[in-house]
C-alpha positions in Angstrom: -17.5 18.8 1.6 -17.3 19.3 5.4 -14.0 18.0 7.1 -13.7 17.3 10.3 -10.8 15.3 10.3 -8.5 16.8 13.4 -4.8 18.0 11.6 -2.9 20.3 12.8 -2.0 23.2 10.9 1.3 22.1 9.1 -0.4 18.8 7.7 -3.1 21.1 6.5 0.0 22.9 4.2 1.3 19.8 3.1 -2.1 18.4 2.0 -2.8 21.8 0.3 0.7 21.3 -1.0 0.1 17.9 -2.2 -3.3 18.6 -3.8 -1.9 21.2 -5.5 0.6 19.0 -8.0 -1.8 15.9 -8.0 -4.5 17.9 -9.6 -1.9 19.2 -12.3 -2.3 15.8 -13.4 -5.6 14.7 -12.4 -7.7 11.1 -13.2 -7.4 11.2 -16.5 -3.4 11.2 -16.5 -3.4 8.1 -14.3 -6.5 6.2 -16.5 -3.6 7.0 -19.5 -0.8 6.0 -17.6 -2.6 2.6 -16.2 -4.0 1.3 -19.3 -0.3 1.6 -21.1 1.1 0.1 -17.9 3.2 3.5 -18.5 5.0 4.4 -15.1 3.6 8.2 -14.0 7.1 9.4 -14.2 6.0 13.0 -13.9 3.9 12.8 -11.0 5.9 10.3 -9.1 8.8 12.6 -9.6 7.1 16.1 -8.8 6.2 14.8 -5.3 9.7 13.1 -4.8 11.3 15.9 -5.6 8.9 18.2 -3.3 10.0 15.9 -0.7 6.6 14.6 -0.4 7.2 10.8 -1.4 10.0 10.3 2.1 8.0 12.6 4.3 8.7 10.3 6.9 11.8 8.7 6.3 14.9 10.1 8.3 16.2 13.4 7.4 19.9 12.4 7.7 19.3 10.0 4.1 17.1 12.8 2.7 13.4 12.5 4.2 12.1 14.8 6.0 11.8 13.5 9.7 8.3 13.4 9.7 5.8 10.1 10.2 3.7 7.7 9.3 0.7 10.4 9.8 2.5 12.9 7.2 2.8 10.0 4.9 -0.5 8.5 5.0 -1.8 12.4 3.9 0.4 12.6 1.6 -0.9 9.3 -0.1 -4.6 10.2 0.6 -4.2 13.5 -1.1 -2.9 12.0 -4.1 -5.3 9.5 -4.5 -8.3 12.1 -3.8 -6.7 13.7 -6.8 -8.3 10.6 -8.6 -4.4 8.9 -8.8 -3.7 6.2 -6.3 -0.6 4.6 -7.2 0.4 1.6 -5.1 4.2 2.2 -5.6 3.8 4.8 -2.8 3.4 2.4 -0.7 5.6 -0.4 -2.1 8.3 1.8 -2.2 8.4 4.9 0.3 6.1 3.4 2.6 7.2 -0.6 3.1 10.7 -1.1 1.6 11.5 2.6 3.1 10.3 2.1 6.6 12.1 -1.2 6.7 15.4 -0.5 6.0 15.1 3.0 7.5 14.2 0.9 10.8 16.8 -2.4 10.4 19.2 -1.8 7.0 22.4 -1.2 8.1 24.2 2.1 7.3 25.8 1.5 4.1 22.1 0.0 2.7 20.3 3.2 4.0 22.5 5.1 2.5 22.3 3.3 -1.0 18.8 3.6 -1.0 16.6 6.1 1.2 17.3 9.4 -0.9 16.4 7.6 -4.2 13.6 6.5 -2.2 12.6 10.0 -0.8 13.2 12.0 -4.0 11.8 9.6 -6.1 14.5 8.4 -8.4 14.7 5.0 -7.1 12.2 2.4 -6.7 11.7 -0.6 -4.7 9.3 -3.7 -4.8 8.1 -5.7 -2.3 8.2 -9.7 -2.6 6.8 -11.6 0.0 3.7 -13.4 -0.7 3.7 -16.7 -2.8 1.5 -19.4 -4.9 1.3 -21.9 -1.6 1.9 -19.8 1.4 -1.2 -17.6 1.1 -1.5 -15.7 4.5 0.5 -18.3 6.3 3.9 -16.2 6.3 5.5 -18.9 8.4 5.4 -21.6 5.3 7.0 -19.2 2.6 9.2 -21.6 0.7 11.5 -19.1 -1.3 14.7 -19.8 0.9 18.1 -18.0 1.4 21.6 -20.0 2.0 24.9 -18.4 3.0 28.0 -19.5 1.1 31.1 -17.7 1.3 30.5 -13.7 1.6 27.1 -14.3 -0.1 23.8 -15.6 0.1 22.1 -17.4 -2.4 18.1 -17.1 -3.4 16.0 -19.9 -4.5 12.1 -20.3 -5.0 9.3 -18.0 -6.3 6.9 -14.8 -5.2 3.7 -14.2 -6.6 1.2 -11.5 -7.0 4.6 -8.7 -7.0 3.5 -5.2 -7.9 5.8 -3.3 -10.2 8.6 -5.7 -10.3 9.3 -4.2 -13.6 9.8 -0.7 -12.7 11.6 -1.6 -9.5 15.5 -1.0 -9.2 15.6 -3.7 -6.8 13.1 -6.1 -4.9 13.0 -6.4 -1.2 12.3 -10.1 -1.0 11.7 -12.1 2.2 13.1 -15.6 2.5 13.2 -18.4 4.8 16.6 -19.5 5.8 17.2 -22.4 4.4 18.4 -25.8 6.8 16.1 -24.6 8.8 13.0 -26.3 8.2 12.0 -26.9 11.5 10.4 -23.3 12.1 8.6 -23.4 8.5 5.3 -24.8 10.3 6.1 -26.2 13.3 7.9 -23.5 15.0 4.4 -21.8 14.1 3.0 -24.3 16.0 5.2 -24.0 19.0 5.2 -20.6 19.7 8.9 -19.9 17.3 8.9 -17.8 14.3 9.6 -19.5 11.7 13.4 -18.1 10.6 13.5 -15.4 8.4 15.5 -13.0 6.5 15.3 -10.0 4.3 17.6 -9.1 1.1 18.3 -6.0 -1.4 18.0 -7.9 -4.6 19.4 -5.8 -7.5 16.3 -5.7 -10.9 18.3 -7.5 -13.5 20.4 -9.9 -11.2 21.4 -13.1 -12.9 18.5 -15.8 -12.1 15.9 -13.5 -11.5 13.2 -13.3 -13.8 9.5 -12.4 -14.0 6.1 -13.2 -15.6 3.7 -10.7 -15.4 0.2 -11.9 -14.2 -3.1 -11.0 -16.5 -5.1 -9.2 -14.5 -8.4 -7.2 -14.6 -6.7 -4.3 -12.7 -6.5 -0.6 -14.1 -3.4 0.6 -12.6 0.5 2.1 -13.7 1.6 -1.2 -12.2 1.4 -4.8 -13.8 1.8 -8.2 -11.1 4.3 -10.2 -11.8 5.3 -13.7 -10.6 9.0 -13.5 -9.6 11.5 -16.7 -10.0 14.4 -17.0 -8.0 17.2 -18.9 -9.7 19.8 -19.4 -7.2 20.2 -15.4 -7.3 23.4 -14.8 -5.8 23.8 -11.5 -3.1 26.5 -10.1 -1.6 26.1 -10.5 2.4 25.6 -6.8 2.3 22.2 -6.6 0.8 20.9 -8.4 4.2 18.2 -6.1 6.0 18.8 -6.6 9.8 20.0 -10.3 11.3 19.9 -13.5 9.3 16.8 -15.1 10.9 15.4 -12.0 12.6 13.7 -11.1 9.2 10.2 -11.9 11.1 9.9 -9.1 13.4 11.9 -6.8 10.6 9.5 -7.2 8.3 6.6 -5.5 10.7 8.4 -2.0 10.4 6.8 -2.3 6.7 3.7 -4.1 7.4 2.2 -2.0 9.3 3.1 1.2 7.3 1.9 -0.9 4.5 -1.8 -1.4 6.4 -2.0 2.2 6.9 -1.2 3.7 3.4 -3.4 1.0 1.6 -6.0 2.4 3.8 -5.1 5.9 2.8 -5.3 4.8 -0.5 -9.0 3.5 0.0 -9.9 7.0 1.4 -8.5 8.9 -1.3 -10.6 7.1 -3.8 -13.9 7.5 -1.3 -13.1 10.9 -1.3 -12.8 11.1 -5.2 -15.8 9.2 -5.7 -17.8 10.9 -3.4 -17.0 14.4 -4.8 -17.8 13.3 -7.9 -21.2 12.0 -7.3 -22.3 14.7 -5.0 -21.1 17.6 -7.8 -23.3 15.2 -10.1 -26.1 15.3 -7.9 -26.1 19.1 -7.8 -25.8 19.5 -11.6 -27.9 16.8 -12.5 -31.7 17.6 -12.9 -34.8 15.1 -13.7 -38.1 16.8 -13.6 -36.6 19.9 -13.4 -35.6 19.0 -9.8 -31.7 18.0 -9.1 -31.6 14.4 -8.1 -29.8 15.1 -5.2 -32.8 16.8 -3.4 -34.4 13.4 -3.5 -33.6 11.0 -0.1 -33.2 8.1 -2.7 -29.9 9.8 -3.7 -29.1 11.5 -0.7 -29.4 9.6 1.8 -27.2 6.8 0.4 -24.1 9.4 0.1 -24.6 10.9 3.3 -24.4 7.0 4.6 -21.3 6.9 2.6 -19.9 10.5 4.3 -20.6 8.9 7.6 -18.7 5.7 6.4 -15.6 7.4 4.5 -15.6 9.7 7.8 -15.2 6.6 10.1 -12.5 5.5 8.3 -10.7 8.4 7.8 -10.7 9.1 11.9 -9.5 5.7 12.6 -6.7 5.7 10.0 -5.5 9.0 11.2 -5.5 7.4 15.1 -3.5 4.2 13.7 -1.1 6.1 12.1 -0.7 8.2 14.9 -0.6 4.9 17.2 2.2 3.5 14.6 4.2 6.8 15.1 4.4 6.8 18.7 5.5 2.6 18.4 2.6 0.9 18.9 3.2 -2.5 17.1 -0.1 -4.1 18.1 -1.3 -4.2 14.7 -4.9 -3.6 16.1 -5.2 -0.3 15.4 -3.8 -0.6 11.5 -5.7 -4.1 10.5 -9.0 -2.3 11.8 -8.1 0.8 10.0 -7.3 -1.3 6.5 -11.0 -2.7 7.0 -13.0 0.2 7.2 -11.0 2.0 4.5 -11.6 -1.2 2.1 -15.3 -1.7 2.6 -16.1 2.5 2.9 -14.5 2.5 -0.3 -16.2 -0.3 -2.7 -19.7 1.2 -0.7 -18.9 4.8 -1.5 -17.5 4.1 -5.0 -20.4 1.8 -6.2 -22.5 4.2 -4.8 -21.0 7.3 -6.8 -21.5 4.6 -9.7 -25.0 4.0 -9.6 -25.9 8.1 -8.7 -24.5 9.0 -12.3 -26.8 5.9 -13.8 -25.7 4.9 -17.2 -22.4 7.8 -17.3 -21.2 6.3 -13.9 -19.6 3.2 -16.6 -18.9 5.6 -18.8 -15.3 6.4 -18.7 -15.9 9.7 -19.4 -16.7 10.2 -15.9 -13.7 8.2 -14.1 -15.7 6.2 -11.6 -16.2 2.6 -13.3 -12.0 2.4 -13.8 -11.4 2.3 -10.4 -13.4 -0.5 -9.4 -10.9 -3.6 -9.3 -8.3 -1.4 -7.8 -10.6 -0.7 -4.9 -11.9 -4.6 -5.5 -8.7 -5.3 -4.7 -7.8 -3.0 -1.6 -10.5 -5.3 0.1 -8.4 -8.3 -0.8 -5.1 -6.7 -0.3 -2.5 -6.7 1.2 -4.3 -8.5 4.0 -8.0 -9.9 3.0 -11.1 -9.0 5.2 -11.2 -12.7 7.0 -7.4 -12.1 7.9 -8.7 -8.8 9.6 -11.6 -10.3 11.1 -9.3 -13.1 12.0 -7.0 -10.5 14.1 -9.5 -8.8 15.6 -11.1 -11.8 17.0 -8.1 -13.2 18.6 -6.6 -10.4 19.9 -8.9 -7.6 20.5 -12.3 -9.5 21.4 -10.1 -12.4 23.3 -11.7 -15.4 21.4 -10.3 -18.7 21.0 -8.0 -19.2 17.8 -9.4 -20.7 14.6 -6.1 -21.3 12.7 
């Protein structure tokens, strides 16, 4: 298919590069991986180790200097492959960017190599069961005593927990109640603060969540138990975790979008090859409009989305912290994505939920992408309010 996506001649290499090791392993190794819940060990460690995975991480603690543009390639290429794996951007993309922007020196030194070769891992804990969107009521709390802190309460819907060697969890300091909803209300962020918690830390434990979701990585519901830190593993200031935790949000907005576009692309080759090969009447189906103009709708789509994820994560790189910009991006991935897969589904007719031919096993992830990490209404929300100057409805 025709590109016209404008990249400059190194990010060119590096998807070429990146293409290259994802289609060693290909759809069919991720399908295998995601129904065993097996981590993709392999692939996740060919592109850490090709320096691929902390692209954009600082090049003093291993990355390689790069940005959120080089990342979001890197993530769109894999998933093209037919292999998105959301623990590129739990891991590189959130928990690195964070503490690559706010950990302090002895934290980015504990953990951006692993987290730019690949050999570490990192989960991401903030949502949970009564907060919903509403950041500013999270109820998981943190208290200081002594040299530590201690973590109480519970996250929900936590991808790959299990494989993590340590969960970045965001907590609201506890005494200080006042900012949980009515500093919302009053124009104060409700306080906040970030920790390194360890995988295996006495008093944290983990339920994984049932879910209809074909991927490496289970959800889990994570209980803190008075988990005790060392004052070390704080990311940035006690109470300053608010405006911390958007140098991994909006990473996090971009690379989910990425991750959309990958699979448009994947579903979109897919169909089209199909409608070349595939002949009814001794005509290929794809010379019919019924068939072709619905993917070329989808091109347009995928195209869209692709152009405006590239300009927020150029916006991102050069500081824009708006949010605009990424939010709309995350949309037009999302919805370009179900369209384009469903599409791709009903063009191969009765093989399209076959899982011979890879499309139908994709659809909750990119269900989900709609949903996640910020739904539609969220987005629709923000856009509303902030770029169309309406009057708030929450």
């Amino acid at each position: 298919m025709a590109d016209i996506l404008p990249i400059s001649p190194e990010q060119a290499d590096l998807r070429r590069a990146v293409r290259q090791i994802a289609d060693k392993y290909g759809h069919r190794y991720f399908v295998e991986c995601a129904t065993s819940h097996k981590e993709p060990t392999e692939l996740y460690g060919e592109l850490g180790a090709g320096g691929f995975l902390g692209v954009h991480l600082p090049a003093e603690y291993g990355g390689g200097g790069a940005g959120l543009g080089e990342l979001t390639a890197v993530i769109e290429e894999v998933s093209a492959a037919g292999c998105p794996l959301l623990m590129m951007v739990i891991a590189p993309a959130i928990c690195g960017s964070i503490i690559a922007a706010h950990g302090s020196p002895e934290l980015k030194r504990a953990w951006l190599p692993g987290l730019a070769d690949g050999t570490r891992t990192m989960s991401f804990a903030i949502t949970e069961p009564e907060a919903g969107s509403n950041t500013h009521a999270l109820a998981t709390t943190a208290r200081r005593s002594g040299d530590a802190y201690v973590i109480s309460g519970t996250k929900y819907w936590i991808s790959g927990a299990d494989q993590a060697d340590a969960i970045l969890v965001v907590t609201r300091d506890a005494g200080k109640d006042a900012g949980k909803d009515a500093g919302a209300t009053a124009g104060r962020p409700t306080p906040m603060s970030m920790f390194v918690v360890p995988a295996g830390a006495p008093g944290l434990t983990m339920h994984a969540i049932e879910a209809e979701l074909i991927q490496p990585e289970k959800q889990f519901t994570v209980f803190f138990d008075d988990v005790r830190v060392p004052a070390g593993a704080l990311v940035g200031e006690a109470g300053q975790g608010f405006r911390a935790v958007f140098a991994g949000l909006n990473p996090e907005r971009v690379t989910a979008a990425a991750i959309s576009n990958g699979i448009s692309r994947y579903a979109l080759e897919r169909a089209t090859q199909y409608a070349r090969d595939r002949s009814v009447w001794k005509t290929p189906i794809g010379a019919h409009q019924g068939i072709a103009h619905p993917l070329a709708e989808c091109y347009i789509a995928v195209t869209q989305a692709r152009l405006l994820t590239a300009r927020a994560a150029e916006l991102a790189d050069a500081g824009d912290s708006t949010g605009a910009a990424v939010n709309m991006a995350k949309f037009a991935a999302a919805e370009a994505s179900l369209r384009t897969l469903d599409q791709a589904i009903q063009v191969h007719g009765g093989n399209g939920l076959s899982r011979d031919y890879g499309l139908a096993d994709l659809w909750f992830l990119a269900r989900m992408l709609r949903t996640a990490p910020t739904s539609r209404e969220m987005v629709l929300n923000f856009v509303a309010q902030h770029s169309l100057r309406l009057p708030e409805s929450y």
